[in-house]
Structure formats: C-alpha cells, structure tokens
C-alpha positions as CSV (number, residue, x, y, z in Angstrom):
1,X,15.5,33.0,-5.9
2,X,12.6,31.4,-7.1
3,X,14.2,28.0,-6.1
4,X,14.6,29.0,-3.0
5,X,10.6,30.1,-2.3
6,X,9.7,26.4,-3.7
7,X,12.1,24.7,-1.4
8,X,11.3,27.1,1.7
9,X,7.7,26.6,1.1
10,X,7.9,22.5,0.5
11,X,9.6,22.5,3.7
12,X,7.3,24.4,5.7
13,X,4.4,21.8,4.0
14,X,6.0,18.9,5.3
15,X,6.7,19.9,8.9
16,X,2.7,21.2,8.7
17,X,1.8,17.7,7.2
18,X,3.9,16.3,10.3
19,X,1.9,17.9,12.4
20,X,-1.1,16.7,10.6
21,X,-0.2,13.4,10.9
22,X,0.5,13.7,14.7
23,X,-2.8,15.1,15.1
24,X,-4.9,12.2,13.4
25,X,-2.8,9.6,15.2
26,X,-4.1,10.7,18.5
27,X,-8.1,9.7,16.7
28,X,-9.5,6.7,17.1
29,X,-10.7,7.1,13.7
30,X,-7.4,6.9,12.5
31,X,-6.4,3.9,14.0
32,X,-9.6,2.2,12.9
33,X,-8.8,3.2,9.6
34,X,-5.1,2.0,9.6
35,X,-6.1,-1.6,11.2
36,X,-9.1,-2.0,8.9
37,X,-6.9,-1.0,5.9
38,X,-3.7,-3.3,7.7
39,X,-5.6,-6.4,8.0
40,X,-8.0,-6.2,4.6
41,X,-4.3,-5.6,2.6
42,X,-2.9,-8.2,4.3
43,X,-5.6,-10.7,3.8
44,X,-5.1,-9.6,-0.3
45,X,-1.7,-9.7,-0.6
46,X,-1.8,-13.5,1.1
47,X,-4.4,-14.4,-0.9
48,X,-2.3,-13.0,-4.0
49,X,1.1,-14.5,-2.8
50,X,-0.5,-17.9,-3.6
51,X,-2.8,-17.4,-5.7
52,X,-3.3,-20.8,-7.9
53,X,-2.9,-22.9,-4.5
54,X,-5.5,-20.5,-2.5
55,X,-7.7,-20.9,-5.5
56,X,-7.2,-25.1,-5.6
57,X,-7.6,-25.2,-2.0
58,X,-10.6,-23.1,-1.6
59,X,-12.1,-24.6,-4.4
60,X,-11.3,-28.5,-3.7
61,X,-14.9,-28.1,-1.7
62,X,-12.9,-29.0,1.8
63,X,-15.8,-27.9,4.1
64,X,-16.7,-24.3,6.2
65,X,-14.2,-24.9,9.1
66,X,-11.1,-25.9,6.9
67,X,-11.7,-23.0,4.5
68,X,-12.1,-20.3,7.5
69,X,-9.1,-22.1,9.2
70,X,-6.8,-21.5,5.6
71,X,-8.4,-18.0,5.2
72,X,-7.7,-16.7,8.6
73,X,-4.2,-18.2,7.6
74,X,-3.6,-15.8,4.9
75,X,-1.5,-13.1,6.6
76,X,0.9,-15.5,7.2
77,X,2.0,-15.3,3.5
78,X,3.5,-11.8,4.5
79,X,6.0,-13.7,7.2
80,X,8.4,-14.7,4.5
81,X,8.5,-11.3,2.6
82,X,10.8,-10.1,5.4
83,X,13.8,-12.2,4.0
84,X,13.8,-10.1,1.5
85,X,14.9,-6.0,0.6
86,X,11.9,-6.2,-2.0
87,X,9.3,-7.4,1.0
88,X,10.9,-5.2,3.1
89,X,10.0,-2.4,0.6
90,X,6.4,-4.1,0.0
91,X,5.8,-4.4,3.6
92,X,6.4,-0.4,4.4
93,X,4.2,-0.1,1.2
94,X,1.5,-2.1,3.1
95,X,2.3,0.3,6.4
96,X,1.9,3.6,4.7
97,X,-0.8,2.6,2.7
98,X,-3.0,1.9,5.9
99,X,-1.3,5.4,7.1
100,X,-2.6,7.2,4.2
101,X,-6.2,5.6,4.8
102,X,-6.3,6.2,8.5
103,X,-5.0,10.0,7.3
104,X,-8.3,10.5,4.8
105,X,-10.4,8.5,7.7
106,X,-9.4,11.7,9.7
107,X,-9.7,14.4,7.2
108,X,-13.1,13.1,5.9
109,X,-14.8,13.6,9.3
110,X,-12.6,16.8,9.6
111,X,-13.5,18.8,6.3
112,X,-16.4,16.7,5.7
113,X,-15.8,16.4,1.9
114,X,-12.8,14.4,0.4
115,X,-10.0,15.7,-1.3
116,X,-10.2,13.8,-4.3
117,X,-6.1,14.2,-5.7
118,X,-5.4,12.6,-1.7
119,X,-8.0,9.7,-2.0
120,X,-6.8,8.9,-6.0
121,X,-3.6,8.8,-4.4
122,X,-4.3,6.3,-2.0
123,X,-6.7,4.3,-4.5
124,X,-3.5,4.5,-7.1
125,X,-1.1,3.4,-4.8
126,X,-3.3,0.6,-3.6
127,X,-3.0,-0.4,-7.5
128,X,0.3,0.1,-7.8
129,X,0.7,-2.5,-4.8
130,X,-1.2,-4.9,-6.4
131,X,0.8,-4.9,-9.4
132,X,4.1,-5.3,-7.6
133,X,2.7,-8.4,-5.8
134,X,4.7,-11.8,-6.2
135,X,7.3,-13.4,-4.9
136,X,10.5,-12.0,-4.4
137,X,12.3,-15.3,-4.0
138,X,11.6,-16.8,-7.5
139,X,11.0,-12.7,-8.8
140,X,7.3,-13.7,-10.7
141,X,4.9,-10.9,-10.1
142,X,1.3,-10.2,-11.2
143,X,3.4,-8.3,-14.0
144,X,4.7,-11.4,-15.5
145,X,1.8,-12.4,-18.3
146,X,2.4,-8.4,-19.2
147,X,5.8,-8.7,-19.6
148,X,6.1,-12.0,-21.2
149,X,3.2,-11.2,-24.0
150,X,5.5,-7.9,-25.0
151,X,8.8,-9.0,-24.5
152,X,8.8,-12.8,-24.7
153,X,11.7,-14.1,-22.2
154,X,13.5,-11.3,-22.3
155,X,10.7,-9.6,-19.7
156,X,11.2,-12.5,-17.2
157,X,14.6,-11.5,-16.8
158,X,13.6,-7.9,-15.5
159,X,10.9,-8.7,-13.5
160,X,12.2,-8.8,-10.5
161,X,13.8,-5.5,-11.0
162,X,10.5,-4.1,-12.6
163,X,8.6,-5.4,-9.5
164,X,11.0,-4.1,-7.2
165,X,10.6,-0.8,-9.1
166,X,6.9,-0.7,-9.1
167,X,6.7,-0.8,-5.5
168,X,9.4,1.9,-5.0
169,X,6.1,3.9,-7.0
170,X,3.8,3.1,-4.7
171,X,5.8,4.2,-1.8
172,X,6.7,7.1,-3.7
173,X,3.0,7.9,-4.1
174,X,2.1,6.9,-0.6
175,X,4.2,9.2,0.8
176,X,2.8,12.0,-1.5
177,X,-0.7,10.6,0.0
178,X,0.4,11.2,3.5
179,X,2.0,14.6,3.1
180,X,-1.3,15.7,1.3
181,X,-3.5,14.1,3.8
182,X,-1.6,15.6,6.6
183,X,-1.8,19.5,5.9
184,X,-5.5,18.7,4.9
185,X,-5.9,18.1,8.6
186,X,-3.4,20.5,9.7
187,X,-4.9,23.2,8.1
188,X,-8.8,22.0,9.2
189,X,-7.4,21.3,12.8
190,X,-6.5,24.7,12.8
C-alpha cells in the first residue's frame, strides 16, 4: 500500500514538474539561460575534444584573427559526436544540461532564492559531463590518466564503456535536475 502512495505521488510530481517546465519555456529568461548554457558547453566540450591540438595551436603565437577564427571554430568539434550512440548520449547530456540551467534561470527570479539540492545538481552534472568527455571513436576520455594510474592497461580496455557509463550519470542526474527545477516553478507559478 505504501508502494503504491510513493508511485502515485512520484507520478503526480512529474506531471507537475511538466507543467513547470512548460511554464519556464514560455520566459525569455529561460531561453537566455538555455543558449547561454548551449553555447558556453559547447565552446568547452570543443575545446576538450582536442585538447593538446587547441592548446598547440593557441599557443604557437599565430596572431588575434587566426586564434578568434579557430575559437569561434570550436563547436564544430560536436559535429562528429553524432556518428556515434555515446555522442548521441553526450549531446542530449549537453541539451538537458542547458534545460536544467534555463529551469533554475526561471526559478531563481521566481522564488528569489535558489534551491541549492537543484543547482548542486546541475553544477554535478556539469562535472560529470566533463569527465565523460573524449572521443568516442578511439574511446580515450578525460578518465583515462585515472584509470591507467589504478589499473594499468587493463583500464584502457573499459574506458569506453566507463565513459559511456559516466554520461548515462549525468543524464541520469540531469533529469533529476529538471524534475526538481520544474515543480520549484510549478509550485511558485502557482
């Protein structure tokens, strides 16, 4: 009976956390939120994708224009991810992340305080995101000098599977982000 309660009651959360969501989608604060948050992630995770070749490159002293020109580049690390299940899974990370920000955009202007578990949430996830960065094709991750320095080889051969899992997490925790969020503002919009 008690089982019942929980699952009646998680349900009637989520379809109030829908409703949430609906209402801070029609805010421009939301959407300034979820572009801000779109672009500055995407700008990180091209940087990250390449990391020792951004680093040559911007280092190598090439002049302003050149360095703007490969910086505005960036996001176009993301374009090959969609070959891939894991960059299909890091690239709906990406989305819900900037969902989740837009979300406590909205809720902070609502409540006018932040709900701390939502925004550790979204700060965690943003980590876990980070951590599950790499290449899918040749499976190295920011992961890889952690495995390798406990497990030797043997961690190279789970990495890709390790980085796929990571980023399952942060979806995971994304979503629990964006159902928080969501009956924040359903319950301020109220």
């Amino acid at each position: 009976m008690k089982n019942n309660i929980k699952i009646i009651k998680f349900m009637d959360d989520s379809k109030n956390s829908i409703q949430g969501l609906v209402f801070s989608v029609k805010k421009l604060r939301f959407w300034i939120g979820f572009g801000v948050t779109l672009v500055v992630m995407s700008f990180i995770v091209g940087f990250f994708q390449n990391f020792q070749v951004n680093v040559s490159l911007f280092s190598a002293g090439l002049g302003f224009n050149k360095n703007l020109k490969m910086f505005l580049a960036l996001p176009s690390a993301l374009f090959p991810l969609f070959g891939y299940f894991y960059g299909w899974l890091f690239i709906l990370a990406l989305i819900l992340q900037a969902i989740s920000i837009g979300e406590l955009v909205v809720s902070r202007k609502l409540v006018n305080q932040t709900d701390a578990k939502s925004m550790s949430g979204s700060g965690i996830s943003a980590l876990v995101i980070t951590l599950g960065l790499g290449c899918p094709a040749c499976g190295t991750s920011l992961l890889a000098p952690l495995l390798v320095a406990i497990f030797a080889s043997a961690g190279l051969a789970v990495l890709n599977t390790i980085g796929t899992i990571v980023v399952i997490l942060a979806i995971v925790l994304c979503f629990w982000s964006i159902r928080r969020l969501g009956l924040i503002i359903y319950l301020a919009s109220l």
